[in-house]
N, C-alpha and C positions, 0 to 999 in steps of 0.2 A: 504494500500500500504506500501510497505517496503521501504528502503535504496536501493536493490538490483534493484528492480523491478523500483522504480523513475527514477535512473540511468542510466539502459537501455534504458528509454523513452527520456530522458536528453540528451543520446548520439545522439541518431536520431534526435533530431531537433539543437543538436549541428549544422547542416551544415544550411548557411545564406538560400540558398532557401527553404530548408523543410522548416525553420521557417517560413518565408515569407507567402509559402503557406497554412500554418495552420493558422496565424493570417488574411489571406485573407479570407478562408472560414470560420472560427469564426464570420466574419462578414456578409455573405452570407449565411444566415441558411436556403434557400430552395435548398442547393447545386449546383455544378457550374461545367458545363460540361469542358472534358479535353483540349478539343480544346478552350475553354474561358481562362484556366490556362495557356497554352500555349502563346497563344495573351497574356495574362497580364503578363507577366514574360521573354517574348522576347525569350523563348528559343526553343532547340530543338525536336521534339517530343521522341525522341530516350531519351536523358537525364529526361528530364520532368517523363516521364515513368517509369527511375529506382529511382527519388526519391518519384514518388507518390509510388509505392509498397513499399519500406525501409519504409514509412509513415503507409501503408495498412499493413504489415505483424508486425510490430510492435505495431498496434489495434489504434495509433493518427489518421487515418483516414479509414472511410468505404465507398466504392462503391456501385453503382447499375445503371444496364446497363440500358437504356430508348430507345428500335429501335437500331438503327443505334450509338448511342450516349451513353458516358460514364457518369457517375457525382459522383462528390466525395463529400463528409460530413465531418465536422469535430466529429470526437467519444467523442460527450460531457462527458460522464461518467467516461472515461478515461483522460481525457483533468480535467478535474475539482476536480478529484482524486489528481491527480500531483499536482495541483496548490497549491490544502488545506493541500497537504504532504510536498510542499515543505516551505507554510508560517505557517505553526503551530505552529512552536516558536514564530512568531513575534505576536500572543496577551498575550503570557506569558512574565511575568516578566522578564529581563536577567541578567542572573545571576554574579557574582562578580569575 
């Protein structure tokens, strides 16, 4: 991962609910349908919706429809990329 590519992923969860709901389903790893994110986050379906796709289009999180029912994942590989990109200085020495 780059500087460029971190950034853009940084920007997206710049806003408190994306966050919110990527650290929610980090903790939910058999995924968690939209109607549950809804209920857990008080909000509207209509908003809910444009921050799960700003989330989906920018690869932080993947869907898959189940029937009737939606459920979202968090994109460990891309989630875990970021993380080791963004601490990779902190086990090096810092510098003077």
């Amino acid at each position: 991962m780059n500087t460029y590519a971190a950034a853009k992923l940084l920007k997206e969860l710049g806003h408190p609910l994306r966050l919110d709901i990527v650290k929610y389903l980090l903790q939910n790893q058999q995924g968690v349908a939209v109607g549950t994110l809804a209920k857990q986050f008080k909000v509207a379906d209509s908003s809910l919706s444009h921050h799960i796709s700003v989330l989906v289009t920018a690869g932080l999180l993947t869907q898959r429809r189940e029937g009737r029912q939606l459920f979202c994942w968090p994109n460990r590989p891309t989630l875990d990329a970021l993380a080791q990109f963004v601490s990779a200085d902190l086990a090096s020495p810092s510098k003077p």
